[in-house]
C-alpha positions in Angstrom: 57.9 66.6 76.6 60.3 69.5 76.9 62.3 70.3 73.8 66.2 69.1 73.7 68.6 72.1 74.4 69.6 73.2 71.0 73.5 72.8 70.2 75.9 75.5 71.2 77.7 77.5 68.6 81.2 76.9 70.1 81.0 73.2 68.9 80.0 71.8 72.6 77.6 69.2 73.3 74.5 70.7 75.3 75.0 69.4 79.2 72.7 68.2 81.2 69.9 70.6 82.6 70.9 70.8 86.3 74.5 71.8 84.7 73.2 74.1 81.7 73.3 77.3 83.3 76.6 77.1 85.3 78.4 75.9 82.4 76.9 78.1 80.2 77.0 81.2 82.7 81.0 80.0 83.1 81.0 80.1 79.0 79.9 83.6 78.8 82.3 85.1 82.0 85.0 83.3 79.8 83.9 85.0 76.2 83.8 89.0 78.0 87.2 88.3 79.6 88.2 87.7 76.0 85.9 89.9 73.9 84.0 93.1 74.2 80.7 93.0 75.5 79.1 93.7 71.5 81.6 91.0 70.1 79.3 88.1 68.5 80.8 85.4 70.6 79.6 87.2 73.9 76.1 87.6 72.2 76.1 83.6 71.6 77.1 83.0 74.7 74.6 84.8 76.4 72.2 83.5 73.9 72.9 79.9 75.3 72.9 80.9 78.8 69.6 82.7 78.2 68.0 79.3 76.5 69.5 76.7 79.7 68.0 79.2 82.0 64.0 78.9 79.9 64.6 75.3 79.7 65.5 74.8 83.1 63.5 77.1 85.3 60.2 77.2 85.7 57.4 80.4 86.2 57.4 80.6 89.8 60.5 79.5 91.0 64.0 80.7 89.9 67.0 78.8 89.7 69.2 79.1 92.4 73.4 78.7 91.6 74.9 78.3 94.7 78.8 78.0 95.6 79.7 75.1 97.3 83.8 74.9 98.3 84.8 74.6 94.6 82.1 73.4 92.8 78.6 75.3 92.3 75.5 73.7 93.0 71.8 74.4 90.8 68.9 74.0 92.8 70.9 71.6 95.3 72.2 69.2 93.2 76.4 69.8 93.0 77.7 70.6 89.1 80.9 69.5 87.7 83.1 71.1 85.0 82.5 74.6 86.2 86.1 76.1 86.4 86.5 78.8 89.0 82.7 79.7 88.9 82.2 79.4 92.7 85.7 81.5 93.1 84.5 84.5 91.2 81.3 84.6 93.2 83.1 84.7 95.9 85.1 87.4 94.7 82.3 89.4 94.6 80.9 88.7 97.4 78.3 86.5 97.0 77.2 82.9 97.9 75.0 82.3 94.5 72.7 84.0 92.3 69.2 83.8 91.7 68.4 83.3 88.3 64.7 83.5 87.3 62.4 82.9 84.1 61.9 86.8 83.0 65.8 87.3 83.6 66.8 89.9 80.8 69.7 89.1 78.3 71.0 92.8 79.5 70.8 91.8 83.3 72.8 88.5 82.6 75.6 90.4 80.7 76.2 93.3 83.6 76.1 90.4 85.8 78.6 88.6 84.4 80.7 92.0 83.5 80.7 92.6 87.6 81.9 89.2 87.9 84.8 89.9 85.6 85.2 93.1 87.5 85.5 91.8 90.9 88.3 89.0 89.7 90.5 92.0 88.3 90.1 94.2 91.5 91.0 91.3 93.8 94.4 92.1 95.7 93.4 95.7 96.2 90.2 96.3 97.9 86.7 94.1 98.7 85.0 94.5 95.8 81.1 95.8 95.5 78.6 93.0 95.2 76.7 92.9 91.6 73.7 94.8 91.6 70.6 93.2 90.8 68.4 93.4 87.7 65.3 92.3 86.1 65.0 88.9 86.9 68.0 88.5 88.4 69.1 88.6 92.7 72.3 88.4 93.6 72.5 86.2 96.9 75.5 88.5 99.3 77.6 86.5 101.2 75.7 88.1 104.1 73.1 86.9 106.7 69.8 87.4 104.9 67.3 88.4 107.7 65.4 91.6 107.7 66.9 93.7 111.1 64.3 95.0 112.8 63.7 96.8 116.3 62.1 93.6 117.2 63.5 90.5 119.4 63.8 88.3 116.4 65.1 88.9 113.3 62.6 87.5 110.0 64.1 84.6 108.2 65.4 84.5 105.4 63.8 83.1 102.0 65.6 79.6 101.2 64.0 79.7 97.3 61.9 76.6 98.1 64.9 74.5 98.8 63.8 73.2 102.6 65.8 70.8 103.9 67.8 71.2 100.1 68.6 74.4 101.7 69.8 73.5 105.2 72.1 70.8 103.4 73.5 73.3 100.9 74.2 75.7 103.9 76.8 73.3 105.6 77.8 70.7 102.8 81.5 70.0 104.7 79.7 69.7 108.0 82.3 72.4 109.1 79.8 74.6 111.0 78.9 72.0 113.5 82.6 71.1 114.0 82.5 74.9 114.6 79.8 75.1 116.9 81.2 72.7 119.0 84.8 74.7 120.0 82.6 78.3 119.7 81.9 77.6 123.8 85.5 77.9 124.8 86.8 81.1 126.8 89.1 82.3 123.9 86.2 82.8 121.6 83.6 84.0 123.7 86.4 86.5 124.7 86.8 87.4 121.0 83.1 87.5 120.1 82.1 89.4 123.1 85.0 92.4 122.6 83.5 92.4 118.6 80.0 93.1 120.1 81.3 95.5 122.0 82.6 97.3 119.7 79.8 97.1 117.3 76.9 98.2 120.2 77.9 101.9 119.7 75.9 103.8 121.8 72.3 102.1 121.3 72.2 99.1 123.4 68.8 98.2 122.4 69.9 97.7 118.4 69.4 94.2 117.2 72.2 93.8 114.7 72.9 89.7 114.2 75.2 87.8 112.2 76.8 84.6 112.0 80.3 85.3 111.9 80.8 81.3 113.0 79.2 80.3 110.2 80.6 82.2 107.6 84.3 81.8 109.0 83.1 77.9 108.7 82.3 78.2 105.1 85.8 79.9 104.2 88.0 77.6 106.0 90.6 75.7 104.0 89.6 71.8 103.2 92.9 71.0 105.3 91.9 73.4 107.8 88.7 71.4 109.1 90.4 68.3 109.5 89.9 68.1 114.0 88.4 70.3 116.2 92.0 72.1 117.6 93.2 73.3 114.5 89.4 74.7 113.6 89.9 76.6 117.4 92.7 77.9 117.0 91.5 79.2 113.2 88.7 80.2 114.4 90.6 82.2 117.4 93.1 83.9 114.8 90.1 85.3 112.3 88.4 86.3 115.1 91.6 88.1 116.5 92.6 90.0 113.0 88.4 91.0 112.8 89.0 92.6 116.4 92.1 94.5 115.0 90.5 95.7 111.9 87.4 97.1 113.4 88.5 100.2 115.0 90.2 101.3 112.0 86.1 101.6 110.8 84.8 103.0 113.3 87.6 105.4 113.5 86.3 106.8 110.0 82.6 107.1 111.5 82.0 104.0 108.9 78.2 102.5 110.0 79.4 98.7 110.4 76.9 96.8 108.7 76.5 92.8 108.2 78.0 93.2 104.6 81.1 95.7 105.3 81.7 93.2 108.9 81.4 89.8 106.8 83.8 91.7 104.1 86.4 92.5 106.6 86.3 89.1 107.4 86.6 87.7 104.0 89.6 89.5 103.5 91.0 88.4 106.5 90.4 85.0 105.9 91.9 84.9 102.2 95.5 86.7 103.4 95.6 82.9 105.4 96.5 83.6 109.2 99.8 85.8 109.7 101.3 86.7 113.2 99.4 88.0 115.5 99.5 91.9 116.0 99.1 93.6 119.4 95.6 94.1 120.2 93.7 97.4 120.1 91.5 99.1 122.2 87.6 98.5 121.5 85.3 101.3 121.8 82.7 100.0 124.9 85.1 96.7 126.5 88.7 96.9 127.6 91.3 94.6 125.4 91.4 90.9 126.0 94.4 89.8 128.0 95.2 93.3 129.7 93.2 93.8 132.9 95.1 96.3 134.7 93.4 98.9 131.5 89.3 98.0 133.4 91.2 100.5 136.6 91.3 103.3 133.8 88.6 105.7 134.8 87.6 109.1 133.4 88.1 111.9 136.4 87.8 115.3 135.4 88.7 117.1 138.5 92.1 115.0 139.2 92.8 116.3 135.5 91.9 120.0 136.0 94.2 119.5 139.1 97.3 118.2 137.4 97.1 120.6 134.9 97.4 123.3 137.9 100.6 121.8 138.9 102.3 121.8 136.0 105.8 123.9 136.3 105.7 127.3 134.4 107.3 127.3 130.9 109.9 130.7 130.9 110.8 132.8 128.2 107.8 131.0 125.6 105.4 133.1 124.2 103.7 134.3 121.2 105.6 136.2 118.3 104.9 140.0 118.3 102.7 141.0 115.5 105.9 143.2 114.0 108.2 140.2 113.7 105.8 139.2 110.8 106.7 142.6 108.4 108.1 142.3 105.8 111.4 143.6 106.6 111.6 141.8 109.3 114.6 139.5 108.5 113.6 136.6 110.3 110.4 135.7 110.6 110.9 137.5 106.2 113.8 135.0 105.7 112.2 131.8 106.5 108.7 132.4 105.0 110.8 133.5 101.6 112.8 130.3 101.8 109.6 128.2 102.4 107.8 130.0 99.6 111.0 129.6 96.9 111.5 125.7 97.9 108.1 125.1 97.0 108.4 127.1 93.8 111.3 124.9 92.7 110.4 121.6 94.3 106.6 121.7 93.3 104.4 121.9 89.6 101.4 122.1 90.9 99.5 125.5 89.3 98.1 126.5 93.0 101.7 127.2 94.7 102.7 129.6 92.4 99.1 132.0 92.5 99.5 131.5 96.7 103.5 132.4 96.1 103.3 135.5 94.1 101.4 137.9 97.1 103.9 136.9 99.7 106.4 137.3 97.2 105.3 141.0 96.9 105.5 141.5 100.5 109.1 140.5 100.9 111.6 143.7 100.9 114.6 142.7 97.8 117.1 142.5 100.2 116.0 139.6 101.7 115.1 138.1 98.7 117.9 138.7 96.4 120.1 136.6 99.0 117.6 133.9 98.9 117.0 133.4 95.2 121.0 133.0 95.2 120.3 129.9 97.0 118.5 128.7 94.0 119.1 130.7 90.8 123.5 130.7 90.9 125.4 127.7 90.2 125.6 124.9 92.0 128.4 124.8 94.9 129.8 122.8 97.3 127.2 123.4 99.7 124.7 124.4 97.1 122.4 121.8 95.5 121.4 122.8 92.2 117.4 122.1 91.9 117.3 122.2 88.1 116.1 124.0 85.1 112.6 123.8 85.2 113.0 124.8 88.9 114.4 127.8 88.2 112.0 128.7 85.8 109.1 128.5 88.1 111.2 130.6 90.6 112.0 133.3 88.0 108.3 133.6 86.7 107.2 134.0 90.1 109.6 136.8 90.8 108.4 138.9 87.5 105.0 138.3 88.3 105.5 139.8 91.8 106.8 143.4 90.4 111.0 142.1 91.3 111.7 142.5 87.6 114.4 145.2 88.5 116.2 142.5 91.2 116.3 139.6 88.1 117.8 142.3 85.9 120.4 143.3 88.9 121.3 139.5 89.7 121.6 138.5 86.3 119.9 135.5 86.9 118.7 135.4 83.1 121.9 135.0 80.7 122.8 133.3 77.5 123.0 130.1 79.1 120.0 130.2 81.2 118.3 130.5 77.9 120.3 127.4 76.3 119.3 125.5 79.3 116.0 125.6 79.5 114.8 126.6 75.8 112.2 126.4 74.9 110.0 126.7 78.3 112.6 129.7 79.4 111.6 131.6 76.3 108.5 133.4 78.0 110.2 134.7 81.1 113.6 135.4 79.4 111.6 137.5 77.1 109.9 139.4 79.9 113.4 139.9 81.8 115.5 140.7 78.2 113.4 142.1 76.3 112.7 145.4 78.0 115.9 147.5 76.8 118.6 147.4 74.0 121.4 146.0 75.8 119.2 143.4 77.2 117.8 142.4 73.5 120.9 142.1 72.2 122.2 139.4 75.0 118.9 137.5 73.7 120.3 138.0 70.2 123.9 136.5 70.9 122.4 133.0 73.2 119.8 133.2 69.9 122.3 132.7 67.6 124.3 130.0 70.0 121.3 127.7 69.2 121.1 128.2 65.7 122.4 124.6 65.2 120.1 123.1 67.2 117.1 125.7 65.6 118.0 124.6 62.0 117.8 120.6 63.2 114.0 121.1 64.6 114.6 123.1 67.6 112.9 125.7 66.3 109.5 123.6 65.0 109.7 121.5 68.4 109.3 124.9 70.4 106.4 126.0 68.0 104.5 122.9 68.9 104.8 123.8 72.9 103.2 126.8 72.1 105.7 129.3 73.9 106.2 131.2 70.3 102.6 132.2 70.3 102.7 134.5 73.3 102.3 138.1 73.2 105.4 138.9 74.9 107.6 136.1 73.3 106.1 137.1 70.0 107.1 141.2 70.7 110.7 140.3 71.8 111.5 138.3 69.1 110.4 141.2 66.5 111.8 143.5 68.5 114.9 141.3 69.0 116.0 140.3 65.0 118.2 138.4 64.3 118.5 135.4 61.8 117.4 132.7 64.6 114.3 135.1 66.1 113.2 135.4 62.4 113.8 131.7 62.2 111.7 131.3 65.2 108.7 133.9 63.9 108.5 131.5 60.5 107.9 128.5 62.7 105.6 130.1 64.7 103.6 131.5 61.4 103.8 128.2 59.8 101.1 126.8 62.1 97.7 125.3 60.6 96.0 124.5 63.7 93.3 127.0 63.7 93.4 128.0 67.7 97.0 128.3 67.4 96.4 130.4 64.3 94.0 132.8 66.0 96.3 133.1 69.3 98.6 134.1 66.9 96.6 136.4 65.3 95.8 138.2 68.3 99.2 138.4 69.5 100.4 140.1 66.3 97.5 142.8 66.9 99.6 143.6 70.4 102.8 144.6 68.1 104.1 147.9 67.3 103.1 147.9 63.4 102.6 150.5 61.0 99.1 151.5 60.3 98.1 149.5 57.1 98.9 146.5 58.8 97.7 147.2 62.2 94.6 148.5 60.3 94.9 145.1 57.9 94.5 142.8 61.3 92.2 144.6 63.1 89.7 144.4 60.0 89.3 140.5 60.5 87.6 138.5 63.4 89.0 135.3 63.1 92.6 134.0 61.7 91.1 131.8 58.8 89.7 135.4 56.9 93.6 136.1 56.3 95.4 134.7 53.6 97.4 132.1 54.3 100.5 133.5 53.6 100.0 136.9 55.4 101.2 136.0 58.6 104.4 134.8 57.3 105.0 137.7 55.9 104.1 140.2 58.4 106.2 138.5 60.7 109.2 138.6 58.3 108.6 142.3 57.6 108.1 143.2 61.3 111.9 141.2 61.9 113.4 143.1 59.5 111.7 146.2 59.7 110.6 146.6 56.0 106.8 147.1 55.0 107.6 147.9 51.7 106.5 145.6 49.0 104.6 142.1 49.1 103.3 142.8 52.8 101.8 145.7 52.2 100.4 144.7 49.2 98.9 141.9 50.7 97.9 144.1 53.6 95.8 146.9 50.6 94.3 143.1 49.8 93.0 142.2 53.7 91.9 146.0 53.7 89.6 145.6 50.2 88.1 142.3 51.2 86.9 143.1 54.2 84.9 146.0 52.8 83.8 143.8 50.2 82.7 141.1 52.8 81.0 143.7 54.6 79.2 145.4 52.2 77.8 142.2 50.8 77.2 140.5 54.4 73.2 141.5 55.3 72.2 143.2 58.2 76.1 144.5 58.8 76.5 147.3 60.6 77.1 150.2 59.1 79.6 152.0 61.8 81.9 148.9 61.2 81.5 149.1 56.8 82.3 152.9 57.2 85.3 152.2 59.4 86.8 149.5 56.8 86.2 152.0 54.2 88.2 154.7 55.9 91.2 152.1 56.4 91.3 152.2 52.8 93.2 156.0 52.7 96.2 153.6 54.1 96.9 151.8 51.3 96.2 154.2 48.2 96.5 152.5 44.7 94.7 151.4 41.6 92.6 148.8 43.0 92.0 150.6 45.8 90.5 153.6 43.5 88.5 151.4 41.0 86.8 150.1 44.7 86.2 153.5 46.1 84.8 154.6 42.5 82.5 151.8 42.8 81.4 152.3 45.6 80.5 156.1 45.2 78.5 155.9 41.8 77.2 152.4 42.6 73.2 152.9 43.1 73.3 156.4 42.5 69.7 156.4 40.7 68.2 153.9 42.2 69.1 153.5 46.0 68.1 156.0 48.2 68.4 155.0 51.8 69.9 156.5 54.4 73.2 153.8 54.8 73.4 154.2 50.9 74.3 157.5 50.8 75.9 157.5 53.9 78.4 154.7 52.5 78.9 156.7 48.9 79.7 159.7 50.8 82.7 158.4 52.8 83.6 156.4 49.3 83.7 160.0 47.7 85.8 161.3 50.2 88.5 159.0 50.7 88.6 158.8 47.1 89.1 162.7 46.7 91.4 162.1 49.8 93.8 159.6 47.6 93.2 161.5 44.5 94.6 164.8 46.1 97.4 162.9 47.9 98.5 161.5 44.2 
């Protein structure tokens, strides 16, 4: 005797074997639309799916769940209780499943995940149908035969049901009530224009399918009540299938039995609208217009119209000197097309194809198109918007019109309020290039001091704008209490790529030598102090080296010779170097280093890079000794 199915873990009482593995299979589809797929309760659900399946199936024949309206059937016998099983197959596109002995746990849970997956992708486009895996063979809602170039296709396998089968395959009876109105002229007309239009242009290629059947299996209940209303159903699927094909074929799509019997499905769920205008097929004129079959192709009687045709004065092509670029015409629209899309679009490519055209086009023609975008709104002028203008301005600098910006005044104190903190790079570029300029950048500075001391200031850190070479330079070079308020926040960063793009715009700024020398002797931002940034910056605002940061700057300069000297297998060019930056920043520690490192090993090193390295220590000693 076979052993009683064990009790399920979810407190249910174990059905009966026919209905184990629906149930259960429902039980698990029902646990991963509530669970992830490692959760427990999905493992124990597959775990009692897996043990219905063993006790149900045996070693050479599977067991076969197929959907029947909207129940599910197991090996031919119908199964209550199992929800919306059959509607998710369907959803995916398949008629049943075939389930057999050596089916893996894995292969049972990415089944069930697809099924999941097609129920959320319903609405939007057919879904794939499941894959198969070990053990486990989806059954497509497709006809099943092998196509060959032979007159008759093979037959499908039926799984051992027989005449099981062929009951299973029309339990309504609705494909015989089908079969009986598929002889009338309205759907021989329909199945004959599809045929057409799926022969292509090998006549001899066997493609079958039974569209009548499968339209018979997807008919409403109340549908398939007499034989008219199955007509004229029948007639309108067949009619929105005609429609949809071309659309395919169109995209070069190879119309196979699955993609046709898809389209179809998804005709058949959206039930029966109005009917559209027919379209053309590719090989057979449209059903219901005749007079198109008196259509024929004649080449000569074309060439021979085309003779007649009345000659077109005063068209021809543009010279190739109405496309210079002081050309005002052809100059003025091709500026105007280029500065819409600048203001209208954010996408990175229009401005790199912008900026070359941009250089082409004389100022004089551009300066009274930027107008259009760059002065105030007017009456007739639509104002297009800060970050517009923005992209329009940094495409103007970046094509060498720096001196037309500065002319137009496009940038001004409230350009800057406007669009601070994503103005700051090109108002920089544009203002910070003389002292008049700087100090208009000073005075719209200081109007946002308010809104600088609430978080303005930190806010435009974080976007990153205060960490770019040129923003960094005209704020230094600028002053202020709002640019030095700016410089803080943009030193007080402890992200270490924003530290080191920091670092390396700092090197770009006009400093005196101990510092320049102090941040060129590290590599990366995290071998500085933490507070030397801050510093330098504050120093470089106010223009006074004197004191802590030059201090801390003797302190870079000594640690990285120490670092060096102790680092093996450094090279020597790069220790002598650091050693030589050390006559910048004379003092007592800086002596009692340089007096080490001249005596140091005198007796008992001997090597070349020893003596080269207490030489320059001697002599930048004797250098800063004299000096004193």
């Amino acid at each position: 005797m076979d052993a009683p199915d064990r009790e399920s873990p979810h407190g249910l009482s174990p059905p009966a074997r026919p209905q184990a593995c629906a149930q259960r299979l429902l039980a698990l589809l029902q646990s991963l639309a509530i669970y992830p797929p490692g959760h427990p309760r999905v493992a124990a659900a597959a775990e009692d799916c897996m043990a219905a399946l063993h006790a149900a199936s045996r070693p050479a024949r599977p067991v076969v769940l197929l959907a029947q309206a909207d129940r599910v059937a197991v090996d031919g016998e119908a199964v209550e209780n199992t929800g919306r099983l059959a509607e998710r197959l369907r959803l995916a596109g398949l008629r049943g499943v075939a389930l057999h002995r050596d089916c893996s746990p894995a292969a049972l849970l990415a089944f069930a995940a697809a099924l999941n997956g097609a129920r959320r992708r319903c609405g939007t486009a057919p879904a794939e149908p499941p894959a198969a895996g070990p053990g486990l063979e989806p059954l497509p809602l497709v006809f099943h035969g092998v196509h060959r170039e032979v007159p008759e296709p093979e037959p499908a396998d039926d799984w051992g049901l027989g005449a099981a089968g062929e009951a299973l395959a029309d339990p309504r009876g609705v494909r015989a009530l089908v079969r009986t109105v598929a002889d009338t002229p309205q759907i021989g007309d329909r199945l004959r224009a599809i045929a057409g239009q799926l022969g292509g242009e090998d006549p001899a290629s066997d493609r079958e399918i039974d569209i009548l059947a499968t339209i018979a299996d997807l008919l409403p209940i109340d549908v398939t009540t007499d034989s008219e209303t199955v007509a004229t159903a029948v007639v309108t699927v067949l009619t929105r299938l005609e429609q949809a094909l071309p659309e395919l074929l169109r995209r070069n799509a190879r119309v196979k039995g699955a993609e046709l019997l898809r389209v179809a499905l998804g005709i058949a769920r959206q039930y029966f609208p109005s009917d559209a205008a027919a379209q053309r097929p590719r090989n057979a004129p449209p059903t219901g217009r005749p007079e198109d079959a008196r259509i024929t192709a004649d080449l000569p009687l074309l060439l021979e119209e085309l003779e007649h045709l009345p000659d077109a004065h005063g068209l021809c092509l543009p010279r190739a000197d109405d496309f210079d670029e002081d050309r005002s015409i052809v100059a003025r629209r091709l500026g105007g097309i280029v500065l819409h899309s600048l203001a209208h679009s954010t996408a990175p490519g229009i401005a790199a194809a912008a900026v070359p055209r941009l250089r082409r086009t004389v100022p004089r023609i551009l300066g009274e198109l930027a107008d259009c975008y760059l002065r105030p709104p007017t009456a007739d002028r639509t104002p297009i918007g800060t970050d517009g203008g923005t992209r329009v301005l940094e495409a103007l600098v970046a094509a060498g019109h720096l001196e037309l910006v500065k002319q137009q005044r496009y940038v001004d104190a409230a350009f800057v309020a406007r669009g601070f903190p994503d103005a700051l790079p090109v108002a920089a570029r544009v203002l910070g290039t003389d002292a008049d300029s700087r100090r208009l950048l000073r005075e719209a500075l200081a109007g946002l001091a308010p809104m600088l001391r609430l978080g303005g200031a930190a806010a435009a850190a974080r976007t990153g704008v205060l960490h770019r070479p040129e923003v960094l330079a005209t704020l230094v070079a600028t002053g202020g209490a709002a640019a030095q308020h700016l410089l803080q926040q943009a030193a007080a960063t402890t992200a270490a790529d924003e530290r080191q793009a920091l670092l390396e715009s700092c090197r770009r700024l006009l400093l005196p030598a101990p510092e320049a020398a102090a941040l060129q002797a590290v590599r990366r931002a995290d071998e500085l102090p933490r507070d030397f940034l801050p510093l330098l910056l504050d120093a470089a605002c106010r223009g006074d080296f004197d004191g802590p940061v030059r201090a801390a700057s003797a302190a870079v300069l000594r640690q990285a010779v120490e670092r060096l000297h102790q680092r093996d297998g450094h090279a020597l060019a790069d220790l002598l170097a650091a050693v030589e930056a050390l006559a910048l920043v004379p003092g007592p520690e800086t002596r009692a280093l340089l007096h080490q490192l001249a005596t140091n090993g005198r007796f008992t090193r001997f090597g070349k890079a020893q003596r080269a390295l207490r030489r320059c220590a001697r002599r930048i000693l004797e250098q800063i000794t004299a000096k004193a």
